[in-house]
TORSE-517094 format. One record per residue (C-alpha): residue number from 0; residue in one letter; chain; x, y, z. Coordinates in nm, 2 decimals. Layout:
ATOM   k r c      u      v      w
ATOM NUM A A      X      Y      Z
...
This chain:
ATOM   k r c      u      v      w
ATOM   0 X A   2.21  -1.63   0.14
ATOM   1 X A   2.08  -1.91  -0.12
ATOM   2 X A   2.09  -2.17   0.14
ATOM   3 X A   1.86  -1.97   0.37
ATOM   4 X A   1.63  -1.86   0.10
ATOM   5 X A   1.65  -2.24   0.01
ATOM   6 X A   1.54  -2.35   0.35
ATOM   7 X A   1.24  -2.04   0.41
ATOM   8 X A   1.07  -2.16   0.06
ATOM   9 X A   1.12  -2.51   0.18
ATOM  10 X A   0.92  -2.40   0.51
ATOM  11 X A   0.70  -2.26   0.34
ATOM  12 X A   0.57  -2.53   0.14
ATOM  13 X A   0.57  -2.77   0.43
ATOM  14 X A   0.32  -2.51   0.63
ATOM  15 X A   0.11  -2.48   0.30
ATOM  16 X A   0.13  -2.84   0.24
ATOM  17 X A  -0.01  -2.88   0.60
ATOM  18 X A  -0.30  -2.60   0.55
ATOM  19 X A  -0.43  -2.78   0.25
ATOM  20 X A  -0.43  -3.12   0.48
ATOM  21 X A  -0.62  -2.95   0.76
ATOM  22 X A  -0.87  -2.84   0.48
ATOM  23 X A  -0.81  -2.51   0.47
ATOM  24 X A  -0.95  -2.42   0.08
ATOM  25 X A  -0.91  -2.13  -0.14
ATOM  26 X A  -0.59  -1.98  -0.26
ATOM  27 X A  -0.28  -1.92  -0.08
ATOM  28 X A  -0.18  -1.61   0.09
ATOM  29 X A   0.21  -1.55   0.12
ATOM  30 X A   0.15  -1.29   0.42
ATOM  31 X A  -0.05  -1.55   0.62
ATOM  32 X A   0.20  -1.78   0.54
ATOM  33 X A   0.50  -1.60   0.61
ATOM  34 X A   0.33  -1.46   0.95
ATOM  35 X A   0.32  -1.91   1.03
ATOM  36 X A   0.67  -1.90   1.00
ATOM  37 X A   0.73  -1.63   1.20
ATOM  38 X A   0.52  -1.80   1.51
ATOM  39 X A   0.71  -2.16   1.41
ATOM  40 X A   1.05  -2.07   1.44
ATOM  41 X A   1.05  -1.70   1.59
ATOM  42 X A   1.44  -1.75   1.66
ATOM  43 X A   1.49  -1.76   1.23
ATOM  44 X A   1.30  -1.42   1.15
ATOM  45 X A   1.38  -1.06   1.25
ATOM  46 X A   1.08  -0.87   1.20
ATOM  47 X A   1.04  -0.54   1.02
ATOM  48 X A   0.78  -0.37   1.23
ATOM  49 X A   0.87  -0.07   1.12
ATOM  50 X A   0.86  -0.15   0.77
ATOM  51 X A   1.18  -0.01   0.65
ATOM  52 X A   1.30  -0.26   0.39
ATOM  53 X A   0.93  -0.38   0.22
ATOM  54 X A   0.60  -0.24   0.34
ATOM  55 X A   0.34  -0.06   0.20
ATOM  56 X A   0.18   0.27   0.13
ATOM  57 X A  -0.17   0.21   0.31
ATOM  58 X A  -0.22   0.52   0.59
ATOM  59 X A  -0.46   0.45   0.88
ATOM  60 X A  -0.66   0.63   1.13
ATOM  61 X A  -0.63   0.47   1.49
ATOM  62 X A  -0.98   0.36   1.58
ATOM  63 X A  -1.29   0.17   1.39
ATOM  64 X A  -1.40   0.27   1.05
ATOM  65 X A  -1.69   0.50   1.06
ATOM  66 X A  -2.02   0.32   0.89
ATOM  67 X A  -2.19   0.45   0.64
ATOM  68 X A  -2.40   0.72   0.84
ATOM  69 X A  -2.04   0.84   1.02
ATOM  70 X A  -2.20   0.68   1.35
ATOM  71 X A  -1.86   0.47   1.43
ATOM  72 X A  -1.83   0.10   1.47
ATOM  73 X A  -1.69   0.01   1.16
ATOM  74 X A  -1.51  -0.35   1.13
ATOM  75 X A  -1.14  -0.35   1.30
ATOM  76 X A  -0.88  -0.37   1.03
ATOM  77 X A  -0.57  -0.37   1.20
ATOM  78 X A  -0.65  -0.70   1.42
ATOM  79 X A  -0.91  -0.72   1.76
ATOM  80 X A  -0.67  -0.55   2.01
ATOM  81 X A  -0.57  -0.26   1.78
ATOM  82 X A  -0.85  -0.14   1.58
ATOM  83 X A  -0.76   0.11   1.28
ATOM  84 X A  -0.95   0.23   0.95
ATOM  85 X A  -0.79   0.23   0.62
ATOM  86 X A  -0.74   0.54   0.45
ATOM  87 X A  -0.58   0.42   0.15
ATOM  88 X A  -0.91   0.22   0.02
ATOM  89 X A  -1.16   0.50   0.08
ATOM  90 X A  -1.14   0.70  -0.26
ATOM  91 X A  -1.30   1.01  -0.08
ATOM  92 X A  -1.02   1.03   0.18
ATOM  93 X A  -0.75   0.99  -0.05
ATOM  94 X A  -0.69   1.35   0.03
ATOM  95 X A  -0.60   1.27   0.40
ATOM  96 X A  -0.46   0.98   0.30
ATOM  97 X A  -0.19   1.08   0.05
ATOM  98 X A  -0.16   1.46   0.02
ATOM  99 X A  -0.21   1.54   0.37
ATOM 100 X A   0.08   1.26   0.45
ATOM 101 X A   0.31   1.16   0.10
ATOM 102 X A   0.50   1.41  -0.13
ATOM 103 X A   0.74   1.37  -0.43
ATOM 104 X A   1.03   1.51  -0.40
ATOM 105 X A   1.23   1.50  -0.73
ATOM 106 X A   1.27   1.13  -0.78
ATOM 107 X A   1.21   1.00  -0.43
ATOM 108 X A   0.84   1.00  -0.28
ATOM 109 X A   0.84   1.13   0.10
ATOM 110 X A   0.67   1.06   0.39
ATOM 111 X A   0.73   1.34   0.66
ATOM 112 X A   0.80   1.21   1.02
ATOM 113 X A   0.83   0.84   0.91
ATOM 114 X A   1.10   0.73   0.64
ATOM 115 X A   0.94   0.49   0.33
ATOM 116 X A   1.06   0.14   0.30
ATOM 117 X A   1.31   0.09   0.08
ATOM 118 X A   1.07  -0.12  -0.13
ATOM 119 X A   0.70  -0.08  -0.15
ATOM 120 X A   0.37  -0.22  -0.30
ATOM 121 X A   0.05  -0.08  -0.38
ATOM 122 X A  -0.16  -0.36  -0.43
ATOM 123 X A  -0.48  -0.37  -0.22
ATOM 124 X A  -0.58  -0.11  -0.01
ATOM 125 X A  -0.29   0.10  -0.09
ATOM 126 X A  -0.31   0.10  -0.50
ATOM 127 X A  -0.45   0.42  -0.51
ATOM 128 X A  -0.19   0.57  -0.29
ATOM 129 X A   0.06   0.40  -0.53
ATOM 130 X A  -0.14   0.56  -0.81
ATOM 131 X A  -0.12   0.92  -0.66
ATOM 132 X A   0.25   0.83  -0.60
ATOM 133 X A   0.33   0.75  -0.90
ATOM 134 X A   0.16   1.04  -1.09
ATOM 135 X A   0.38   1.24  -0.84
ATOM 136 X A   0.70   1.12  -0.99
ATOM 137 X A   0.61   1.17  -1.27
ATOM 138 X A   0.60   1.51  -1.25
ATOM 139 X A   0.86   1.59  -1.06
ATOM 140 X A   1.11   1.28  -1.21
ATOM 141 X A   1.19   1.28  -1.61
ATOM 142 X A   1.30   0.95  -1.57
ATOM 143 X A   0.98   0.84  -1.42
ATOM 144 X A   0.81   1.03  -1.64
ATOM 145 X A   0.90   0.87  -1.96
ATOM 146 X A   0.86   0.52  -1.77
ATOM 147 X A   0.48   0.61  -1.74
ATOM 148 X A   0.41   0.72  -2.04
ATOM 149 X A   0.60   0.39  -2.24
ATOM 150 X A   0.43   0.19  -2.03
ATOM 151 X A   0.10   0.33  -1.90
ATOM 152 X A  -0.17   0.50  -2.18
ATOM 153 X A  -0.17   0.85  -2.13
ATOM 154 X A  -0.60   0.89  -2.20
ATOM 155 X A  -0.62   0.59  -1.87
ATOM 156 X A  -0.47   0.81  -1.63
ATOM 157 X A  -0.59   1.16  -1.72
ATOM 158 X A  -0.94   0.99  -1.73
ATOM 159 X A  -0.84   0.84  -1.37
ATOM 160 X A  -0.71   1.17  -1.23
ATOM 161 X A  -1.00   1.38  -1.37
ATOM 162 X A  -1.19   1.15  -1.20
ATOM 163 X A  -1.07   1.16  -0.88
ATOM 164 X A  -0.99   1.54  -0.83
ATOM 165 X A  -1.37   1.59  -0.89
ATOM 166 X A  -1.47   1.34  -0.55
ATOM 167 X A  -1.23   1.55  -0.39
ATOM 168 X A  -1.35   1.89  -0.18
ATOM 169 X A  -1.23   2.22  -0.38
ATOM 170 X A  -0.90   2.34  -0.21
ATOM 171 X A  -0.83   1.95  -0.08
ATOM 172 X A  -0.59   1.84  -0.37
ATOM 173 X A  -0.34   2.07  -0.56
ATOM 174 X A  -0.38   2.10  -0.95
ATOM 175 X A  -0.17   1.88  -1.14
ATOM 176 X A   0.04   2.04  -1.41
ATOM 177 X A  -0.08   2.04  -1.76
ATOM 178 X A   0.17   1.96  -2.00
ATOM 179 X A   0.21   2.21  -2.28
ATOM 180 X A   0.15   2.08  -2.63
């Protein structure tokens, strides 16, 4: 409702109000603020663990990120007591990361064995995935197809997609289809 909407922006302020008076610097981030909240008043929020009404596209391994030489021991991502590596970020394992784990399906994009939130970002560690998705769409969706191309220019993303299907290993992504014309 308004009211509650009213009084969770409300809270929110207050906690921001009282990170900038502890002299916490540098800009705000909504997450962090909206994870306060949750800890404050843990009777007011019903969490979405399972990140079936917002969440986003980034795909993890269980375990820490490899280092450069594949040795292991990477930084945990996921927090101390669960460590996980980011798929989504690393632009050669986009492969595992999207095609091995999303697909478009006419106008919906799928995710076998776990349903998609009903709304989703791709900012971050997940904008390529959101990328991939969205070229996806686009060829199997008319609708999104013509969003694309009003609103994105059509040299950008052939450039981008060239691009990454020659990182990729031969066999590891499909070949997009090339529009007549």
């Amino acid at each position: 409702s308004a009211i509650g909407l009213e009084a969770l922006l409300l809270a929110l302020i207050m906690l921001d109000e009282e990170r900038l008076v502890a002299g916490e610097a540098g800009t705000v981030d909504f997450t962090n603020l909206l994870r306060r909240f949750a800890s404050r008043y843990p009777a007011l929020v019903l969490p979405d663990t399972e990140q079936l009404l917002f969440g986003t596209l980034v795909e993890v391994d269980r375990g820490p990120c490899p280092d450069a030489d594949g040795g292991g021991g990477g930084p945990a991502w996921c927090g101390p007591s669960e460590p996980c590596c980011p798929l989504s970020g690393a632009f050669e394992r986009l492969n595992e990361a999207f095609f091995a784990r999303f697909r478009a399906e006419g106008c919906a994009l799928r995710r076998p064995g776990r349903p998609l939130p009903a709304l989703w970002h791709g900012d971050g560690l997940a904008k390529w995935t959101y990328a991939l998705g969205l070229d996806g769409l686009a060829s199997t969706c008319p609708y999104m197809a013509r969003l694309v191309l009003q609103n994105h220019p059509v040299d950008l993303l052939n450039h981008l997609f060239s691009r990454f299907e020659a990182t990729q290993q031969p066999g590891a992504v499909a070949k997009r289809p090339r529009s007549e014309g």
